[in-house]
C-alpha positions as CSV (number, residue, x, y, z in Angstrom):
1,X,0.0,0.0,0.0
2,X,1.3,3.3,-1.2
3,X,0.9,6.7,1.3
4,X,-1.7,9.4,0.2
5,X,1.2,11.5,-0.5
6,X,2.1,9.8,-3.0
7,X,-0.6,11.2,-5.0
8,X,-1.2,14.3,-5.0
9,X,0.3,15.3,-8.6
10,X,-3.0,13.8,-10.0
11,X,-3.6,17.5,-10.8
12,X,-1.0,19.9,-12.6
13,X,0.6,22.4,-10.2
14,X,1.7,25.5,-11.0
15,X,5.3,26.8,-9.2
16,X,3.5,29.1,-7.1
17,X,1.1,26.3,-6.0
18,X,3.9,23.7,-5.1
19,X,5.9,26.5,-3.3
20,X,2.7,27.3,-1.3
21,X,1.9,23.6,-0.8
22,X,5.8,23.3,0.8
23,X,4.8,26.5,2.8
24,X,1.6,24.6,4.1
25,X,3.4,21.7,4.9
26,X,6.1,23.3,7.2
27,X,3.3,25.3,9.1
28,X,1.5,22.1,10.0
29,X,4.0,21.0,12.0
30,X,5.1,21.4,15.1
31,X,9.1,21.6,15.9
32,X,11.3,22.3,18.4
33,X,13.7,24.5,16.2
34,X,11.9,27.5,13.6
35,X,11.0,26.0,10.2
36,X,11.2,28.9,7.5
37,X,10.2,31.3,10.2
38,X,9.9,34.6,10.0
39,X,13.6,35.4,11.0
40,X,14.9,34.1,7.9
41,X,15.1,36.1,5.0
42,X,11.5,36.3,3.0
43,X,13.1,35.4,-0.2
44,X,14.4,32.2,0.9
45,X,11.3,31.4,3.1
46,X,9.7,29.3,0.0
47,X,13.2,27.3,-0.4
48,X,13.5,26.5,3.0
49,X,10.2,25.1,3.1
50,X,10.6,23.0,-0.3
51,X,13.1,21.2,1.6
52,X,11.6,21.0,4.7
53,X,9.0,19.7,2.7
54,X,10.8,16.3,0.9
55,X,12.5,15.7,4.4
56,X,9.5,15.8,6.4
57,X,7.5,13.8,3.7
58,X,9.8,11.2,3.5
59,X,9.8,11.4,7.2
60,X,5.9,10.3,7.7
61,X,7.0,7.3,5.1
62,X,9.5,5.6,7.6
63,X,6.9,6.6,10.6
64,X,3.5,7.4,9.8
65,X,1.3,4.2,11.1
66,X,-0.6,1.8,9.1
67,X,2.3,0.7,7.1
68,X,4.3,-2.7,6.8
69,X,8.3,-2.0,6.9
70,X,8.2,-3.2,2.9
71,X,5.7,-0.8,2.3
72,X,7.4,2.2,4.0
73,X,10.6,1.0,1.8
74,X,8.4,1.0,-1.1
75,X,7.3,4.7,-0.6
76,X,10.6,5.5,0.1
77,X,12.1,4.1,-2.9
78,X,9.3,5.7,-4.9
79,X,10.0,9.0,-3.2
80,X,13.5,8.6,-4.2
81,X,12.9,7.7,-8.0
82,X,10.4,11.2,-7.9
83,X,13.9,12.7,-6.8
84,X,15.4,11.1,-9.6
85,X,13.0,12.3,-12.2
86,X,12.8,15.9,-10.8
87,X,16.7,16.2,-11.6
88,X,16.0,15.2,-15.4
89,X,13.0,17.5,-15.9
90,X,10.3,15.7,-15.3
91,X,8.8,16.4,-11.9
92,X,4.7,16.1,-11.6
93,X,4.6,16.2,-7.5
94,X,4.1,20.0,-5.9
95,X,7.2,19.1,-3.4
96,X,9.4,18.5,-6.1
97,X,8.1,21.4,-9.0
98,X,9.7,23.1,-6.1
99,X,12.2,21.5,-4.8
100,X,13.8,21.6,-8.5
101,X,13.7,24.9,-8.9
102,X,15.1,25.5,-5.6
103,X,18.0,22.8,-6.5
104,X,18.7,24.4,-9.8
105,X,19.1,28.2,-8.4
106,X,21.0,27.6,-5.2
107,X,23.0,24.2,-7.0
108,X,22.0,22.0,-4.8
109,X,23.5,18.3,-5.4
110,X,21.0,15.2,-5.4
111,X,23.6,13.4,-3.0
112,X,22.4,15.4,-0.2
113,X,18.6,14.8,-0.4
114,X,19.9,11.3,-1.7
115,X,21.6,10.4,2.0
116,X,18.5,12.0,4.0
117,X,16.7,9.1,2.0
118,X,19.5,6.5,3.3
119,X,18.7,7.6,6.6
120,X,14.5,7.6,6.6
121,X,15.4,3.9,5.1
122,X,17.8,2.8,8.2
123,X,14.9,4.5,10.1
124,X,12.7,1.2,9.0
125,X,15.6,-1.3,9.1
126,X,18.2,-0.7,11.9
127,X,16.9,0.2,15.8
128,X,20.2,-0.2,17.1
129,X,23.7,1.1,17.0
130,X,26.4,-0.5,18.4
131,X,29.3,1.9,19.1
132,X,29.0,5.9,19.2
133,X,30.9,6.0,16.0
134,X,27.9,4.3,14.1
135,X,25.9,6.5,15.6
136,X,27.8,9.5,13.9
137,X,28.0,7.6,11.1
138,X,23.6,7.9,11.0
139,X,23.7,11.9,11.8
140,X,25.9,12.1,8.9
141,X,22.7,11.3,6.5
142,X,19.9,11.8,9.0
143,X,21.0,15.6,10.2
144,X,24.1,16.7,8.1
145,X,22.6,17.1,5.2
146,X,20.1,19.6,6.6
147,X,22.8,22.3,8.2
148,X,24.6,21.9,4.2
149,X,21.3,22.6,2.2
150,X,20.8,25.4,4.1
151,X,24.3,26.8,4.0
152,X,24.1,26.7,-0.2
153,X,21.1,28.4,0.2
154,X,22.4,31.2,1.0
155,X,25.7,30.5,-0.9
156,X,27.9,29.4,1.6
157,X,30.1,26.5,0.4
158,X,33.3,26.5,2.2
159,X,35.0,23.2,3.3
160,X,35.2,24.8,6.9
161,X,31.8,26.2,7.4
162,X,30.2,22.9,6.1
163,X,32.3,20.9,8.0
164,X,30.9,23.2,11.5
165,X,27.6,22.9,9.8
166,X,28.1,19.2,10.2
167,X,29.1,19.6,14.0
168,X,25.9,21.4,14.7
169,X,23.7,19.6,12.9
170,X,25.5,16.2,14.6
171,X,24.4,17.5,18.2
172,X,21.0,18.9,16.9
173,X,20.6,15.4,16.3
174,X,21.8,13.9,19.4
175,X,19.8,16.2,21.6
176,X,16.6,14.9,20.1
177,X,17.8,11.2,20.8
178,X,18.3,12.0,23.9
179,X,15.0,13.6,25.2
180,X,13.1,11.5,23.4
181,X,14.8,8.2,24.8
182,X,11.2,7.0,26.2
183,X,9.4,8.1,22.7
184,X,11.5,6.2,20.7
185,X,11.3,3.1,22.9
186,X,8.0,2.8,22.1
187,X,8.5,2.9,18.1
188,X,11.4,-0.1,19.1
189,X,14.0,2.3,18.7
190,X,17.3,2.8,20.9
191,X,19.6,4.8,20.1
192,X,22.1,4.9,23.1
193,X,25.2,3.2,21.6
194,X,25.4,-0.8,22.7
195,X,28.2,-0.5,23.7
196,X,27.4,2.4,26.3
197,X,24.9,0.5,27.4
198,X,27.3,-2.0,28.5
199,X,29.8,0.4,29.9
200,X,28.1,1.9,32.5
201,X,26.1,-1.3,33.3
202,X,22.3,-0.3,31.9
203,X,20.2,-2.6,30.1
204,X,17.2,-2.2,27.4
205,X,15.3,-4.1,30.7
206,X,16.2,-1.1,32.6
207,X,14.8,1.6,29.9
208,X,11.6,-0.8,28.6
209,X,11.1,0.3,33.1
210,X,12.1,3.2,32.7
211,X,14.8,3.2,35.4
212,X,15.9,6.4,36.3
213,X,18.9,4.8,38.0
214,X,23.0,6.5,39.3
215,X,24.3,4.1,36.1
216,X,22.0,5.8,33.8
217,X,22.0,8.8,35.0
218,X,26.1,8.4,34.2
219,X,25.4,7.3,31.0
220,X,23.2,9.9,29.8
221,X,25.6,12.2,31.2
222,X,28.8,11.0,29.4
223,X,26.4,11.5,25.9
224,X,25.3,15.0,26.6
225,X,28.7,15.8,27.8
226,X,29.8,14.5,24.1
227,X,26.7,16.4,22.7
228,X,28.3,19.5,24.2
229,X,31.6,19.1,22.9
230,X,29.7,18.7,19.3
231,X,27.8,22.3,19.7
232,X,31.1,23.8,20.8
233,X,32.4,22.7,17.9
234,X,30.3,24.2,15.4
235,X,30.0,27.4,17.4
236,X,32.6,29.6,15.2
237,X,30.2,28.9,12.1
238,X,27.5,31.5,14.3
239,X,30.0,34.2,13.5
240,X,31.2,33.3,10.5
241,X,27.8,33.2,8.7
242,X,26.3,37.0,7.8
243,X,23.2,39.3,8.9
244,X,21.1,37.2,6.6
245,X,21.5,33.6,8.7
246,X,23.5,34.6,11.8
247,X,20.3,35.3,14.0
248,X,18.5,31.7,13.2
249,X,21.9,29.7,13.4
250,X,22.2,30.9,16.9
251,X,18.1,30.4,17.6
252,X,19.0,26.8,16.7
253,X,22.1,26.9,18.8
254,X,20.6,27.9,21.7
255,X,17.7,26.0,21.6
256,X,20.0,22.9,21.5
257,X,22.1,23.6,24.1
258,X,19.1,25.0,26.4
259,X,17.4,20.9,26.0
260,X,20.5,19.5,27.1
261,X,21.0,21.9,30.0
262,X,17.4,21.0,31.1
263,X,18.5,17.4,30.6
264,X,20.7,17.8,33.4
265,X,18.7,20.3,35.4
266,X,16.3,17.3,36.0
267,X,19.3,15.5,36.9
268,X,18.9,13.1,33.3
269,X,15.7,11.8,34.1
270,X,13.8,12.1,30.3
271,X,11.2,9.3,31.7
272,X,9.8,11.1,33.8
273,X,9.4,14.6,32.1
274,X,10.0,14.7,28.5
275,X,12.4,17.7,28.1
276,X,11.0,20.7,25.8
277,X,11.0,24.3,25.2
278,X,8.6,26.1,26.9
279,X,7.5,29.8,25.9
280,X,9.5,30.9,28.2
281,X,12.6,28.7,26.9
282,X,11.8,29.9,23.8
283,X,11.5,34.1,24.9
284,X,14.9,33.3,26.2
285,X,16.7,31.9,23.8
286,X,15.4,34.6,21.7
287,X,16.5,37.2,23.5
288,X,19.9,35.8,24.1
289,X,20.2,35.0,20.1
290,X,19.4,38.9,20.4
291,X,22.5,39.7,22.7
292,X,24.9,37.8,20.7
C-alpha cells in the first residue's frame, strides 16, 4: 500500500502552487527548532520550506502508522525515483516542481537529499547502534545534510563552514535522541550506543522500566557531555555566517544547548518529564540570540 502523499500530482501544479503547498506543509507541524520562520530572510522562506517539505514527507514514510516496513521502503524508494525524475526534468509532484527549482538556483546536489533518504530507510531497518561512532555515522545522512542545504542556500560553500555545519547539525541530532529516549522506545527504537549501554552497566530491561537509576543517570551524562563538545564545535560557524542567517543559526544553537541543559537540570531523568522548550525557553533563547 502506497501513502496518500504519493498522489497528490494527479492535478497539474503550477510553481507558485507547489511552493505554497511546501509552505503549508512546514506550518503544519510542530518543531522544536523555527522552520522557515519569519527570521529568515522572505526570499528564501519558499526554499527552506521545499526542503523542509521532501525531508518531512519522507519522514511520515518511515513513521507514519498503518504501514508494513516493505511498504514504508516501497514509498521510500518511490519518493526517491520522484527525486530522480525531478533532476532530469520531469517532476509532476508539488514538493518537487519546487524542490527543483530551488535545486537548480542555489545548485544544490542530489547526493544530499539522496543520503536523508539512506537515513529515513535505516529509520525502517536498523533500531540499534552498536558503538558511538555508528551513531555519527547515522547523523551524517539523517541531520548533516540539513545544516549543508541550508548553508548553499544562502551561498555558503566552504570546506570549513560545512564541515561546522556538520558539527551542529550532529548534536542537533543527538539532543533529540536523547530527550526522546522513552518516545522512541515505544516505536522499538534505541539509540544509546550498545556499547554504552554495556559500559556503565544499563540494560534495554532497565529503559523498557524506565529506570531512572545512578548508572543511567552516568550514562546519559557522558552522551550529553559528548553532545556539548559537538555544539562547541560548530560554534565559530554563528560568526562566521552573515546578517542574513546569523540570527537563526544561533536560535538553533541555543535552543540545543538550552534541552541539554534541562536534561541535566532534572538530573537526566527524560522518563519522567519529556524535556521541551517552553514559551519561556523559547522568549529566552530569543533574547539571548538577540544579545549575541
Amino acid at each position: 500500500m502506497s501513502s496518500p502523499a504519493l498522489h497528490i500530482a494527479s492535478r497539474s501544479w503550477t510553481l507558485a502552487e507547489s511552493y505554497d503547498f511546501c509552505h503549508r506543509l512546514a506550518a503544519a507541524h510542530y518543531e522544536n527548532f523555527p522552520v522557515a520562520s519569519r527570521f529568515i530572510p522572505k526570499d528564501r522562506r519558499k526554499h527552506v520550506a521545499a526542503i523542509y517539505a521532501f525531508a518531512r514527507t519522507a519522514d511520515d514514510f518511515a513513521d507514519e502508522p498503518g504501514f508494513t516496513p516493505a511498504e514504508r521502503i516501497d514509498n521510500l524508494m518511490n519518493w526517491q525515483q520522484q527525486l530522480t525524475d525531478c533532476y532530469e526534468g520531469r517532476a509532476h509532484h508539488p514538493v518537487f516542481i519546487a524542490l527543483a527549482e530551488t535545486a537548480d538556483r542555489f545548485q544544490i546536489p542530489a547526493e544530499l537529499f539522496l543520503r536523508l533518504l539512506t537515513a529515513f530507510r535505516a529509520d525502517v531497518t536498523v533500531n540499534r547502534y552498536e558503538t558511538f561512532e555508528d551513531l555519527l555515522a547515522y547523523c551524517e545522512n539523517s541531520a548533516n545534510p540539513i545544516g549543508r542545504l541550508v548553508l548553499l542556500l544562502f551561498n555558503y560553500r566552504s570546506d570549513s563552514l560545512l564541515m561546522q555545519s556538520d558539527a551542529i547539525c550532529t548534536a542537533l541530532q543527538l539532543t533529540n535522541f536523547w530527550q526522546d529516549i522513552g518516545v522512541d522506545l515505544q516505536k522499538g527504537r534505541i539509540y544509546i550506543p550498545q556499547e554504552d549501554l554495556g559500559r556503565f552497566g544499563y540494560t534495554e530491561t532497565d529503559i523498557r522500566e524506565r529506570r531512572c537509576t545512578r548508572a543511567f543517570q552516568d550514562l546519559l551524562a557522558s552522551e550529553v557531555t559528548r553532545t556539548e563538545l559537538l555544539f562547541a564545535e560548530g560554534r565559530a560557524l554563528l560568526h562566521a555566517v552573515g546578517s542574513d542567517l546569523r540570527f537563526e543559526l544561533t536560535l538553533t544553537w541555543n535552543g540545543g544547548m538550552r534541552i541539554l541543559q534541562k536534561i541535566r537540570r532534572s538530573n537526566f531523568d527524560v522518563f519522567e518529564h519529556r524535556p521541551t522548550l517552553s514559551l519561556i525557553d523559547k522568549a529566552f533563547i530569543v533574547l539571548r540570540s538577540l544579545h549575541r
